[in-house]
C-alpha positions, 0 to 999 in steps of 0.5 A: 170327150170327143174322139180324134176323128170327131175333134177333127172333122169339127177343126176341120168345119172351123177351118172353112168357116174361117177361111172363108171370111168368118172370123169371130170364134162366137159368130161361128159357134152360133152359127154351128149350133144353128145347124146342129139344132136342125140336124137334132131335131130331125134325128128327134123328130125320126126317133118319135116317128119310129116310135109311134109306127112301131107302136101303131100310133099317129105321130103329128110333129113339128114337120107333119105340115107348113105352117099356115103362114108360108108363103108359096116360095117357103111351101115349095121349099117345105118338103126339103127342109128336113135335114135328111133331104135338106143335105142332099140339095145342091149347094145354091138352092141349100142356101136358098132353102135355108135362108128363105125357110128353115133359118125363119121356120125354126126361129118361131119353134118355141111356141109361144111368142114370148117363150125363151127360145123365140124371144131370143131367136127373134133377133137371130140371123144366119151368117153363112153367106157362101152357098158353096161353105154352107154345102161343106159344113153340113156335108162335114156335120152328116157325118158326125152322129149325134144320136148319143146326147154324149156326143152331142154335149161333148160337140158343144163343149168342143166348140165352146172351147173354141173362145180362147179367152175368158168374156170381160166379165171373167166367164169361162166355160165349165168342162161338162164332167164337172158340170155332171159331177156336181149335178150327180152331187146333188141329186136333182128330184122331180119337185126341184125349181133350179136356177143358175143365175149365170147360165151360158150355154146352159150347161148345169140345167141341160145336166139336171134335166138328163139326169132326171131323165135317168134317175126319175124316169117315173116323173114323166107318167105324172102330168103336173111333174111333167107340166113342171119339167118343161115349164116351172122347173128350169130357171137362167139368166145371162147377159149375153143374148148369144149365150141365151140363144145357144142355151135356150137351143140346148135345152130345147134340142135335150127336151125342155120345151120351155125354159125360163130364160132372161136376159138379165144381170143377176145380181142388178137391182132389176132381179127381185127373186127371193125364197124361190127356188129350191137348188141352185147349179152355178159357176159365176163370173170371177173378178168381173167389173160391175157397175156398183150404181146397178148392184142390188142394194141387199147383196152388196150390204151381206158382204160389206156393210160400210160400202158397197162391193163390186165382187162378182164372185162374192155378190152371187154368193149372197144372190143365191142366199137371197134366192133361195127357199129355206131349205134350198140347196146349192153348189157353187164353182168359187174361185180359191180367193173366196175361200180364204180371202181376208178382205172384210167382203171375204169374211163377211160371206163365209160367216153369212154361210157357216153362222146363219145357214149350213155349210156342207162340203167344200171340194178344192179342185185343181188349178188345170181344171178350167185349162186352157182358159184360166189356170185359176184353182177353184173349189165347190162349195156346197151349202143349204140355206136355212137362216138360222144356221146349222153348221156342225162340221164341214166335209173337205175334199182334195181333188188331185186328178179329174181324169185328164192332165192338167196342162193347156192339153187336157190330155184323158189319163186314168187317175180321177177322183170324180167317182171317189168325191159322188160315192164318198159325198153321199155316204157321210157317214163313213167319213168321221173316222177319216183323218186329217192325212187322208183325202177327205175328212171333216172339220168342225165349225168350232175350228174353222171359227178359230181359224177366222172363217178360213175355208183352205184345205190346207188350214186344215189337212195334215202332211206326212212327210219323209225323213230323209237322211243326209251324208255328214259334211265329212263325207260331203266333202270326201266325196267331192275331194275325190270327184275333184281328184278324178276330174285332174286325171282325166285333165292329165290324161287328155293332155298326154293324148294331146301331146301324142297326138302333136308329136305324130304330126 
């Protein structure tokens, strides 16, 4: 999380931006996060050029020289638009510099022309009207470091969190802890092809990518994973080109040269994907309206087979199945609803999953997760597609605590079960003896069937509870004869103070 001071300067931009006549919150964080990619790919471009002096190399970056398509105004304004010159300028010739050259330099970066970041650059354009606000913002964002990607993850999500209120399509942001959870989870490796077929700001594939960073730094000696890596590895789809825009800059800023994003509603007719990918990350829509004449025809039968269902939530379940090669893997943020839903369309996707394909762990999480967007209570549903089924026994978590309070505040505090859920997710088989009573613990299939499909904790964890002892009624009442009796002193009492203190006067 941010500190105080960051979060500040970071209300404080907000402040400017809507005092001075821009007033929609999503307007707004495009418009930031345009400037945080130029400030980004400067500090890139100076860790690359270090790097290469250091080792007496010759670095040709994305700045070395003008494009061949300047103009004499834009090759005039070349030198300066760099953020380390660019924040010095004086307020006119800043808005100039940045209107007439960077702002169009930067929309052409993704290389080729239909590549994800120019496609949806290409309609993009920069909203700061005011020479003198544009000044305060990037004098505020010059002060903020953004070398450690942390900090540059938890900027964006600070500014996300700045949409107050979910999209028409139920969509709210998913807090980048449990985003890092969930990939830790499931351990991305460099051979993986990862979608998520819902992908905003891209949350879920930035987590993958800097998690292979870590973890397989090896892959970046071999050229076809590297080929892979930035061309064939990450996979998104979104409905709103704001989103795509921001996300295809987050990927390009955490060094995805060119991810696969689209516009498109995945689970439409027009999404023809099957057997393709190998880990899916995702936390879809819940109770989103879609137009049931648009719904691919093979979703909407998995989960109803007399009509056809409208149910985002359960429709990308049976997405992602399709989606996936046998053998792939998933984790899926589900609204509670889906775990224990009655409804045909509810039972019909939980059978799908446990009889035909493996269901592998199910992490009830609290409701104040998604605070302050939604109080909805979600679980994770862990599962791998095979198609012939394969479900032995389900691994259950009741997450109490993920490291913050669970009001609208979401206020740090030490209680978190994250490292618990990872550590105890990838040692199974110190599980089996866990009880019922216990945290976590296992459940079989044969008991969830006889449950009708019900995937609630509750179903199944076991309370302790303690007894309590209560007074007999014979003391109750004694007890309360005897408050009654010194309630009439004290009454006596006062009224003879009273009847003094009339008599004195």
């Amino acid at each position: 999380m941010i500190t105080g001071e960051i979060k500040n300067k970071i209300d404080g931009i907000w402040t400017t931006l809507w005092t001075e006549g821009n007033t929609n919150p999503l307007t707004n964080i495009e418009q930031l996060t345009y400037l945080l990619f130029i400030k980004g790919l400067d500090e890139s471009e100076l860790r690359k050029e270090n790097e290469a002096s250091f080792l007496g190399l010759e670095h040709k970056g994305i700045f070395s020289e003008a494009p061949t398509s300047f103009n004499a105004l834009q090759k005039e304004h070349w030198p300066k638009m760099r953020w380390t010159q660019f924040k010095q300028l004086p307020a006119d010739e800043m808005h100039q510099v940045m209107v007439n050259t960077t702002f169009p330099f930067i929309k052409t970066l993704g290389g080729k022309e239909e590549s994800a970041f120019s496609k949806y650059m290409k309609d993009a354009s920069f909203q700061i009207n005011k020479a003198a606000t544009l000044q305060k913002v990037v004098t505020a964002l010059d002060s903020i470091s953004m070398e450690d990607r942390d900090t540059q993850g938890d900027i964006y999500e600070y500014l996300l969190s700045k949409l107050q209120t979910s999209g028409t399509n139920g969509q709210f942001r998913t807090p980048r802890h449990i985003i890092n959870m969930i990939v830790e989870l499931m351990k991305p490796t460099p051979e993986d092809s990862i979608i998520d077929p819902a992908m905003g700001s891209a949350g879920f594939l930035v987590s993958a990518s800097e998690y292979l960073r870590k973890k397989h730094q090896d892959l970046f000696l071999i050229q076809e994973l590297i080929e892979h890596f930035h061309s064939t590895m990450f996979y998104g789809n979104d409905m709103d080109t704001t989103m795509l825009r921001i996300g295809a800059m987050n990927m390009m800023l955490h060094g995805v040269d060119e991810p696969n994003i689209e516009y498109r509603d995945s689970v439409s007719e027009e999404n023809k994907d099957q057997d393709k990918y190998t880990l899916v990350l995702a936390n879809p829509p819940f109770k989103g309206s879609v137009d049931k004449e648009s719904i691919a025809n093979d979703l909407s039968y998995v989960i109803s087979k007399n009509s056809k269902s409208a149910k985002t939530e359960l429709l990308f379940l049976a997405l992602i199945l399709r989606t996936l090669k046998p053998g792939g893997r998933a984790a899926v943020i589900v609204p509670d609803g889906v775990l224990f839903g009655s409804s045909n369309s509810h039972n019909a996707i939980r059978k799908e999953i446990i009889d035909n394909n493996k269901l592998d762990a199910i992490i009830s999480m609290p409701s104040g997760v998604f605070k302050p967007y939604a109080g909805v209570s979600t679980g994770i549903m862990i599962f791998t597609k095979t198609g012939t089924g394969g479900t032995d026994k389900v691994w259950f978590y009741d997450m109490k605590a993920d490291g913050f309070t669970l009001n609208d505040h979401r206020t740090p505090i030490e209680e978190n079960d994250i490292d618990d859920i990872i550590s105890r997710f990838h040692n199974l088989n110190g599980e089996t003896e866990r009880k019922r009573t216990e945290q976590s613990f296992f459940v079989s299939v044969e008991e969830i069937r006889e449950q009708g499909y019900d995937l609630s904790i509750n179903k199944y964890k076991e309370f302790v509870y303690e007894e309590i002892e209560y007074k007999s009624t014979n003391e109750i009442f004694k007890s309360i004869e005897l408050m009654e009796k010194v309630i009439i002193e004290d009454i006596s009492s006062l009224k003879a103070m009273l009847q003094v203190m009339q008599n004195e006067e």
